[in-house]
VOPAGU-2260 file (C-alpha; in pm, 1 decimal, decimal comma):
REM VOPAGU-2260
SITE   aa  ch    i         X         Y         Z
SITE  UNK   A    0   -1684,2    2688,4   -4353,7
SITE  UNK   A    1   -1426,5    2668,1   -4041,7
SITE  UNK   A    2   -1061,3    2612,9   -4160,9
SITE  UNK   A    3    -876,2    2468,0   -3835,4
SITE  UNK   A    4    -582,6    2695,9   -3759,8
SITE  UNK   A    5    -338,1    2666,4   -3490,0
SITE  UNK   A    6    -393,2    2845,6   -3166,0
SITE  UNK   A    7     -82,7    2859,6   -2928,4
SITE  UNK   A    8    -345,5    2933,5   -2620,7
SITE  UNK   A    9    -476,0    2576,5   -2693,1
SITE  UNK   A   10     -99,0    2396,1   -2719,8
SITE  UNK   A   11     -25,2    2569,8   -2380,3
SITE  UNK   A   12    -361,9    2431,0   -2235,6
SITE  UNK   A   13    -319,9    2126,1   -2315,4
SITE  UNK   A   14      34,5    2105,9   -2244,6
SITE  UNK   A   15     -38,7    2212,1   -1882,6
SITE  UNK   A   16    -350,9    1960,7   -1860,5
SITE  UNK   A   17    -115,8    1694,1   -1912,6
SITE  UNK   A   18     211,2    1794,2   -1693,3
SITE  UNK   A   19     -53,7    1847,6   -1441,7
SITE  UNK   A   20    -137,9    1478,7   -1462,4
SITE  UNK   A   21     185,4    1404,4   -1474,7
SITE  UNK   A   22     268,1    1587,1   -1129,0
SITE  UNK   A   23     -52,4    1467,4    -968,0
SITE  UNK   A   24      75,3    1130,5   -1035,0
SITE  UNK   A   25     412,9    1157,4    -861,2
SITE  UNK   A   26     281,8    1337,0    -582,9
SITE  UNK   A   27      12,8    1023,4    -502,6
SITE  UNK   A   28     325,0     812,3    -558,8
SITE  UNK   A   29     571,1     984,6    -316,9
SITE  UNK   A   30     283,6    1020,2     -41,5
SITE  UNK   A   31     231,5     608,3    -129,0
SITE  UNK   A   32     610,2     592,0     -27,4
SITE  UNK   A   33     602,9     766,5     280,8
SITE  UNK   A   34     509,9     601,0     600,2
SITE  UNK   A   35     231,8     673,2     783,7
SITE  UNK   A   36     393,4     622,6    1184,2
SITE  UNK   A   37     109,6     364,9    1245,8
SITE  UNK   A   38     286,3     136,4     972,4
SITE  UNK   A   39     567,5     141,4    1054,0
SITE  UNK   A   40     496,3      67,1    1453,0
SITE  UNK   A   41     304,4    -243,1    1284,1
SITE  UNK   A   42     604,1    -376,0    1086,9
SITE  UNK   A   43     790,3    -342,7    1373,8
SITE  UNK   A   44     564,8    -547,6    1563,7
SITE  UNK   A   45     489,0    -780,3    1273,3
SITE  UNK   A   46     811,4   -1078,9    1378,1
SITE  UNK   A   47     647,2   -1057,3    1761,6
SITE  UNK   A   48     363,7   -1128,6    1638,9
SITE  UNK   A   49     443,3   -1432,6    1440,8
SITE  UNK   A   50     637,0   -1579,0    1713,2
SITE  UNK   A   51     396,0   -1572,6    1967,7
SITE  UNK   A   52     105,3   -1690,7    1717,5
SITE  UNK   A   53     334,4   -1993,6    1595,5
SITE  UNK   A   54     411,4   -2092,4    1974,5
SITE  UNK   A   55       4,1   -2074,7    2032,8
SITE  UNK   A   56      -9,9   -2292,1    1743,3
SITE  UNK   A   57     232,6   -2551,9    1871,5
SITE  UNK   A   58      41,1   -2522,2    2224,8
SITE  UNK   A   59    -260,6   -2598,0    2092,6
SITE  UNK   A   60    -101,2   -2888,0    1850,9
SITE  UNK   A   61       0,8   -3033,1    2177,6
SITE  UNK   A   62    -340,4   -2987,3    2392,0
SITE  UNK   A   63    -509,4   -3172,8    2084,0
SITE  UNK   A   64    -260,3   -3465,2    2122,6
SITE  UNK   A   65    -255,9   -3439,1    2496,5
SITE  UNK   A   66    -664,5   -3493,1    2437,9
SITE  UNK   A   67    -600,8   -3792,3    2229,6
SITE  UNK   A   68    -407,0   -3955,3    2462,3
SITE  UNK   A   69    -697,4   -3920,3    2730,1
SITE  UNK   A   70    -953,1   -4028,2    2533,3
């Protein structure tokens, strides 16, 4: 019959299986941190953008009621 034993070469396999999880996992989180330059042009842009869609809103709120009026 097999009798387990302890075998250091497995600990240190298995220890290194994990940390290399571990660093794998903080790498993909730093590289989700970093901005690509593309984003961050976009967030720049992002409050322009708003603006001018909210005063295309209002100008088409007030061709709709300018309609009404006509009709």
């Amino acid at each position: 019959t097999l009798t387990p034993h302890y075998d250091p070469r497995v600990e240190e396999f298995v220890v290194n299986e994990v940390l290399s999880v571990f660093k794998q996992a903080e790498e993909e989180e730093a590289a989700a941190s970093e901005h690509d330059p593309l984003v961050l042009i976009l967030q720049e842009q992002l409050p322009t953008q708003k603006a001018e869609q909210e005063l295309l809103k209002e100008e088409v709120k007030n061709l709709t009621e300018s309609q009404h009026h006509v009709i």
